[in-house]
N, C-alpha and C positions, 0 to 999 in steps of 0.2 A: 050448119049453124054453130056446133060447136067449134069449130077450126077458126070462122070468121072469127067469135068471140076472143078465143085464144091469141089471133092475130091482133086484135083492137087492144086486149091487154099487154102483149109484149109493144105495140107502140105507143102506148101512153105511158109505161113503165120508164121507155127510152128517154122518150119527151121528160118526164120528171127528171132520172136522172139528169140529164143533160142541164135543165133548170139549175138543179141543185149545184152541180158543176161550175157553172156559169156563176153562180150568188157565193160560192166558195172562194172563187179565182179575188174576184171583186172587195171582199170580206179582207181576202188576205193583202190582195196590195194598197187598201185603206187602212189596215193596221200597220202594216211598213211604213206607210208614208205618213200618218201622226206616228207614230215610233220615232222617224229621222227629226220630225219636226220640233217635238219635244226633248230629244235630247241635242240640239243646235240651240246654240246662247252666244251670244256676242255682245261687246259693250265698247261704245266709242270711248276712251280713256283721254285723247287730249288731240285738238287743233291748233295750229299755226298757221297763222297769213305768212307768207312768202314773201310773197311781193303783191302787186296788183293783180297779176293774171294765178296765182299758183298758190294753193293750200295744200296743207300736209295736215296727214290724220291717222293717229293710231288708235285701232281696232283691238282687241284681246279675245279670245275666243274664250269663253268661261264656260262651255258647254262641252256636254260630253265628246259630241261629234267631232272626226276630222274632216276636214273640207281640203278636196284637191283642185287642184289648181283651174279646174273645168268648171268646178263649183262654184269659185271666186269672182271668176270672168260674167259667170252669168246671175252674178247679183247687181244690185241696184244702184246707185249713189244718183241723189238729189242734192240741191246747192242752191242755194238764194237767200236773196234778202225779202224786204216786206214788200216789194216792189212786183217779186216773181221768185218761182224757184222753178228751176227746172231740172231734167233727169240728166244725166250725163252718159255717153256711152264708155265703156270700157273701150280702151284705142290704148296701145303700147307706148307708142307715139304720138305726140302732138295733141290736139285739143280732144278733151275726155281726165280719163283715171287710167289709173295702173297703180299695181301694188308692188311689192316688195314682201316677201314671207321672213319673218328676224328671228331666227330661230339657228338650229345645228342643221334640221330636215327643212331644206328650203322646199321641197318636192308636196309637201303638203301643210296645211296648218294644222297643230293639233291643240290639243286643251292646253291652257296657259298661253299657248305661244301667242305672239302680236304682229301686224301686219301694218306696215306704213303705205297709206295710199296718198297719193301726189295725184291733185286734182288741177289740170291744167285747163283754162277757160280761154276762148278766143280773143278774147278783146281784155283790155284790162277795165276791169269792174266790180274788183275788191278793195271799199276805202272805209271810211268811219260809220258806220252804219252795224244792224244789230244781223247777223247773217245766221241760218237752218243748215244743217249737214244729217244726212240720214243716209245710211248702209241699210239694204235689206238683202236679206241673203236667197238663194237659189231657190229654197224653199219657203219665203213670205217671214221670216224671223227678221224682226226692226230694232235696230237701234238709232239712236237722234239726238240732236247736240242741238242748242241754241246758246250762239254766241259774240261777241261784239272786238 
């Protein structure tokens, strides 16, 4: 009887442990990830129509974080008017966004530095009208422009 007992307490011991473990692991990469999120800040600073098909947009990072270039790629950009707005993909080329890092370290964005994104759209269907521009970043941090 006693041996059994002994055994039941070193497996719920484990079992705990293991718990505790598991509620740790989870603890800490929720503190990591509001930690990145809070210190990530960006602010659309100025738009240009191009022409019909193509806006240009510079970005400022005013937050602590640096964002590499993987970061960049997998943020957001929405575009429209009151008609519609839609998301656009990141595409290097052709219809989509792509940025440009303006800086000395093009390899990443850091605080202060600014990023010129060129939004190219399929069709031409930027004219006198009141149009939305919104960056969100990797991690859910918004910024937004309403502009004509």
């Amino acid at each position: 009887m006693l041996i059994a007992v002994v055994i039941a307490a070193v497996t719920l011991s484990q079992s705990f442990l293991q718990s505790m473990n598991i509620i740790q692991t989870k603890a800490s990469e929720t503190s990591s990830y509001i930690g990145d999120k809070i210190s990530t800040d960006v602010k659309i600073i100025n738009v240009y129509l191009v022409n019909q098909t193509s806006v240009r947009m510079w970005i400022k990072n005013i937050g602590d974080s640096i964002l590499y270039p993987t970061n960049i790629a997998d943020s957001d950009v929405f575009f429209g008017n009151k008609n519609g707005i839609v998301r656009l993909n990141y595409n290097m080329t052709g219809t989509g966004w792509n940025y440009a890092i303006l800086g000395e370290d093009t390899s990443r964005w850091r605080q202060g530095e600014t990023i010129e994104i060129l939004i190219t759209l399929g069709a031409p269907s930027v004219g006198e009208d009141e149009y939305y521009v919104s960056f969100v970043t990797y991690n859910g941090v918004k910024t937004n422009l309403y502009f004509n």
